[in-house]
N, C-alpha and C positions, 0 to 999 in steps of 0.2 A: 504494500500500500504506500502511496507517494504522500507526503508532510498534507498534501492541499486533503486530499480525501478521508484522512485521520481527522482531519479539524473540521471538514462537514460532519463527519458521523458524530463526533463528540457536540456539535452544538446540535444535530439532531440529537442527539438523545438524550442532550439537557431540555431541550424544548417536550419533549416527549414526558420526561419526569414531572417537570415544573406543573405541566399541562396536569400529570396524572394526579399529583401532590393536592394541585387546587380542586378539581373535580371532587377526590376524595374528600378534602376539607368541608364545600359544599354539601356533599350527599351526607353526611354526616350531622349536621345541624342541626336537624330537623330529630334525630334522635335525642339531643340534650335535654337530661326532665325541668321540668317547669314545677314551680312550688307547690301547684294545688296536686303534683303527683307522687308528692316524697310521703313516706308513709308518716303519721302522727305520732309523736313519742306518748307511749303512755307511762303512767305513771308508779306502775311496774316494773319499768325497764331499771337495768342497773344503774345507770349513768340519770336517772332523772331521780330514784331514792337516795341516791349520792349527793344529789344536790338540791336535795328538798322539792323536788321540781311539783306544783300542781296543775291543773287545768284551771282554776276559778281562784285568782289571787284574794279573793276575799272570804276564802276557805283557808287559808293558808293560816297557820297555828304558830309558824314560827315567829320568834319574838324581833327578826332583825327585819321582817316587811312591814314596809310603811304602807298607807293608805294610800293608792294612786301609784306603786310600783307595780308597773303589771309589763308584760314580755314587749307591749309594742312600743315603751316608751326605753327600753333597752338598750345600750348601745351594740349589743350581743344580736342582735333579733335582725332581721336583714330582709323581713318580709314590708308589705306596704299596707295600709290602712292598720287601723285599730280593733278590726273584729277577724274572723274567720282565723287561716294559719298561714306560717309564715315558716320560712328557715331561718332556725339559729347557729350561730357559730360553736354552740358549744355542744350540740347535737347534729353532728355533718351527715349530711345523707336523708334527714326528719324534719318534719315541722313540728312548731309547738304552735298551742292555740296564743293565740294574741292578748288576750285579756287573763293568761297564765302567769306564773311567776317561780322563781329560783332564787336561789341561795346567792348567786351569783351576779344578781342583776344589779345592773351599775346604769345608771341615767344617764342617757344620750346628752353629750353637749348641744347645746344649738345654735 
């Protein structure tokens, strides 16, 4: 093979990669789950008895929740509105309910 022919094949088949790279990237997207499909932590799970975690923060028995700490106001909580569920950072993979609470919860700067 002569220098010129080596350097068509190799930009073709960078063209070809780049091409397949992006294609894949594409077809792909539409896979990535979306919040209302992460499953719900309940409050059986290890990692939510761990961290005192409830559905209804004004069930909540422990003595360090205030009135008006609840998951949406969170900086941990990473879902949008203030009712239904959302993903938390401290549960990857789940949503917590929004008007839930933990051990953990720290108040969003604003």
């Amino acid at each position: 093979m002569t220098q010129e022919s080596t350097s068509e094949s190799r930009r073709r088949f960078l063209k070809v990669a780049v091409g397949t790279a992006a294609a894949a990237a594409v077809v792909g997207l539409p896979r990535v789950g979306r919040a209302a499909d992460l499953p719900h932590v309940s409050e059986s799970d290890p990692t939510a008895k761990a961290l005192d975690y409830v559905e209804d923060a004004s069930k909540s028995k422990n003595p360090k929740h205030k009135p008006g700490d609840v998951c949406a106001n969170c900086q941990f909580y990473t879902g949008t509105g203030t009712t239904g569920y959302g993903p938390c950072q401290l549960f990857p993979g789940k949503s917590v309910n929004a008007q839930g609470w933990c051990v953990s919860h720290t108040t969003r700067k604003a």
